[in-house]
Kinemage of the C-alpha trace (Angstrom):
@kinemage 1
@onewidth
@group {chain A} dominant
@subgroup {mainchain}
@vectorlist {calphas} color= white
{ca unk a 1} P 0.000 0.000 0.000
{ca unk a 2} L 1.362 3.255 -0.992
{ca unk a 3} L 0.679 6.360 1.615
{ca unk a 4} L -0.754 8.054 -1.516
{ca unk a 5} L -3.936 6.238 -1.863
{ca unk a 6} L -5.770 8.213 0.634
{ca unk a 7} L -9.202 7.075 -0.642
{ca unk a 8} L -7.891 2.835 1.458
{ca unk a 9} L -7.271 4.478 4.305
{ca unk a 10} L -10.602 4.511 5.803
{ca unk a 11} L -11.330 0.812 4.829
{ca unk a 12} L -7.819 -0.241 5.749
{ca unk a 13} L -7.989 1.045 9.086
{ca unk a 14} L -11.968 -0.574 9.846
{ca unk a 15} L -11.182 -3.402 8.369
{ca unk a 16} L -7.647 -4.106 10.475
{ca unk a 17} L -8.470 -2.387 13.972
{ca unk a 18} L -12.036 -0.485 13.804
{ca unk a 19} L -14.195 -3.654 13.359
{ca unk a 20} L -11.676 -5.610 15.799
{ca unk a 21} L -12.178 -3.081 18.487
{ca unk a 22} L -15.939 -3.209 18.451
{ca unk a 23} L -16.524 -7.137 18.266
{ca unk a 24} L -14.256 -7.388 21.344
{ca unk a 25} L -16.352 -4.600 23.038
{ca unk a 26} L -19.878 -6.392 21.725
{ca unk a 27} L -18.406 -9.673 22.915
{ca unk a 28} L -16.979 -8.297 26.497
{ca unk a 29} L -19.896 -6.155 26.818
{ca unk a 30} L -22.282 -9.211 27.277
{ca unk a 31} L -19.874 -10.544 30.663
{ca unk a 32} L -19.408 -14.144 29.616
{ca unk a 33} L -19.798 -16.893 32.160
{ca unk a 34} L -17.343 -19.217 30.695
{ca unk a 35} L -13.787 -18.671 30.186
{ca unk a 36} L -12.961 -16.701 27.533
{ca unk a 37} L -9.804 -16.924 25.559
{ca unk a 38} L -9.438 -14.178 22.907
{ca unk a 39} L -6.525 -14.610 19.502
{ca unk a 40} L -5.867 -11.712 17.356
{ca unk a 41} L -4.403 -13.071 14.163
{ca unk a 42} L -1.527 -10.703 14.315
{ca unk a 43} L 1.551 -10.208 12.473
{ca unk a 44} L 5.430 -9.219 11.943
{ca unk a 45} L 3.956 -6.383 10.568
{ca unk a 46} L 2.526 -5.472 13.747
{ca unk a 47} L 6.716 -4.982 15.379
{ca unk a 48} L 8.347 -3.987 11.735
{ca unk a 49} L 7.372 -2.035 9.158
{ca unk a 50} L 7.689 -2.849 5.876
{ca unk a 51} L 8.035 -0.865 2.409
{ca unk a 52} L 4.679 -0.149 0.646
{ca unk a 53} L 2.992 -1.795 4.014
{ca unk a 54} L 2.525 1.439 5.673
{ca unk a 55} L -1.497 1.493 6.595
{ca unk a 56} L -1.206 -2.407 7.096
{ca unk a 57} L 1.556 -2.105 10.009
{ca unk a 58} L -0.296 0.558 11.231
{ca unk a 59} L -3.141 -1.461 12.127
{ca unk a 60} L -1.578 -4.182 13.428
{ca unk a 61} L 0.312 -2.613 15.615
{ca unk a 62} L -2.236 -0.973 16.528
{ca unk a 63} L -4.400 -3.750 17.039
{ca unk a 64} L -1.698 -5.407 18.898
{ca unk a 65} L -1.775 -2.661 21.182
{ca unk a 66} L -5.885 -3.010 21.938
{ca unk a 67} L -5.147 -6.245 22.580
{ca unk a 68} L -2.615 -5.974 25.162
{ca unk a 69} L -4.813 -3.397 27.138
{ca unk a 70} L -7.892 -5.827 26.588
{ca unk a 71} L -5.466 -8.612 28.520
{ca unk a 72} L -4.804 -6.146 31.265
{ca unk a 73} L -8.262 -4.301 32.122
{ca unk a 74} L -9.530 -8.184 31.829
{ca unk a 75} L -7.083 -10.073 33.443
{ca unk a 76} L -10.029 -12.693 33.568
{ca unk a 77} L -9.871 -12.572 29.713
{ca unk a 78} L -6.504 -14.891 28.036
{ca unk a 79} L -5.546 -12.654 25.206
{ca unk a 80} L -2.948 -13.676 22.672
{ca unk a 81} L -1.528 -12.158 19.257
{ca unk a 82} L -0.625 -14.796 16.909
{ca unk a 83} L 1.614 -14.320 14.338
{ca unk a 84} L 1.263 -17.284 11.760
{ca unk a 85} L 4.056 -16.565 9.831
{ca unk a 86} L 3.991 -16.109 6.101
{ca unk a 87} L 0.674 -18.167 5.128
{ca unk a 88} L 0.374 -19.664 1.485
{ca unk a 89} L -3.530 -17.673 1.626
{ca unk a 90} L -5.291 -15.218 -0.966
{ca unk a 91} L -2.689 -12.725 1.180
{ca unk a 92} L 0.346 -14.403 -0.932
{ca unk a 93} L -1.136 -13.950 -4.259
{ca unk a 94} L -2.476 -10.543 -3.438
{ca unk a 95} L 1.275 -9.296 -2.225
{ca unk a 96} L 3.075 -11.232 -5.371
{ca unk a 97} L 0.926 -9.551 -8.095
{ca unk a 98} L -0.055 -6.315 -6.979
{ca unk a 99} L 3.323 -5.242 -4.989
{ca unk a 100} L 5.707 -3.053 -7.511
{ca unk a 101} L 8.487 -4.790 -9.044
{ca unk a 102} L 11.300 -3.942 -7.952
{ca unk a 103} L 10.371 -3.655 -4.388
{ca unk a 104} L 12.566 -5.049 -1.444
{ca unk a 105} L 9.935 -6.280 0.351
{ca unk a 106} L 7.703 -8.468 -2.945
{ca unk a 107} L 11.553 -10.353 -4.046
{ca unk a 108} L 11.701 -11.112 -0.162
{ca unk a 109} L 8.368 -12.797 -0.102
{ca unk a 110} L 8.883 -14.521 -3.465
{ca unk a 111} L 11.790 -16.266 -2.019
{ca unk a 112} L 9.914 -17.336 1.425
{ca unk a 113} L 9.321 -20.969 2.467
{ca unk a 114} L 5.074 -20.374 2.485
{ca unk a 115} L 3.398 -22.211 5.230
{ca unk a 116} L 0.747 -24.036 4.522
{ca unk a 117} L -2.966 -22.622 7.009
{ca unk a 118} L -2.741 -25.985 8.460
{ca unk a 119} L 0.132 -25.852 9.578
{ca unk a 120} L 0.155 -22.824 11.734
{ca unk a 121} L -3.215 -23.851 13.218
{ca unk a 122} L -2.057 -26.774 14.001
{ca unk a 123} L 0.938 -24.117 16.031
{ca unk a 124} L -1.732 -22.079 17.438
{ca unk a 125} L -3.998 -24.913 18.748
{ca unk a 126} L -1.186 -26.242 20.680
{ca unk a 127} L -0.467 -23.039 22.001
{ca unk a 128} L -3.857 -22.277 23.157
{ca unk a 129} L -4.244 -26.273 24.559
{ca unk a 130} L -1.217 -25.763 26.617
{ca unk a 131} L -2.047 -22.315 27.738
{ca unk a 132} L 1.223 -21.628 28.949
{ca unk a 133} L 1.818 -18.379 27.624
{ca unk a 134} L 1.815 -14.331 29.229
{ca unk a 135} L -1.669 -12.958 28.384
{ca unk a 136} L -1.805 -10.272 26.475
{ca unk a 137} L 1.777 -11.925 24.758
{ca unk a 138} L 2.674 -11.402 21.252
{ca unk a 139} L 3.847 -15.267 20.075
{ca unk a 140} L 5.331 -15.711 15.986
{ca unk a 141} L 4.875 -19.277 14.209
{ca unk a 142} L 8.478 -19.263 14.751
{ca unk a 143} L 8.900 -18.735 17.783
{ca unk a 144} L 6.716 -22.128 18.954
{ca unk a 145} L 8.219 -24.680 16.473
């Protein structure tokens, strides 16, 4: 995403911390009875920034940051931010054809190891079966295998 195309940031920003923010707020708002674990699919994006990524980073880091707070004013609440690595998703082919040629970051991705949904899933249901780690925690694919 280049900065110049003012007319995505609106959607880019609902879409990737807006709409996040209020279906935590709907869901917390109702005071579940059961234990509630919440995962925001997070990303490296959310600590790094990355070239033509700028609105995208923003919002995860942001959301990363809503996150965290949820885990602390609910310290009933298990939060985690799960990074699942570079998935082979509609995410890949989106960031291999429209990303400019040339660009650091798109001849980075084209040379990743993708890893396949299942995979990482797999990652994050062990994680969350364990339930070992800090709430509010930011974990990577990497990290856990």
């Amino acid at each position: 995403m280049k900065i110049g195309q003012l007319k995505d940031i609106p959607e880019t920003i609902h879409v990737n911390l807006i709409s996040p923010i209020h279906q935590v707020n709907y869901l917390l708002s109702k005071k579940p009875t059961v234990p509630l674990t919440l995962v925001n699919m997070s990303s490296l994006a959310a600590l790094q920034p990355f070239d033509c990524w700028s609105l995208y980073c923003c919002g995860k880091a942001a959301r990363d940051q809503f996150f965290r707070s949820v885990a602390l004013e609910f310290p009933h609440v298990r939060v985690l931010n799960y990074a699942p690595g570079p998935c082979d998703t509609r995410l890949k082919t989106q960031i291999l054809t429209e990303m400019p040629d040339g660009n650091e970051l798109k001849a980075q991705m084209q040379a990743l190891d993708w890893i396949p949904v299942e995979k990482t899933v797999d990652v994050l249901l062990n994680l969350l079966l364990k339930n070992e780690f800090e709430n509010g925690t930011h974990l990577d694919y990497y990290d856990c295998c």
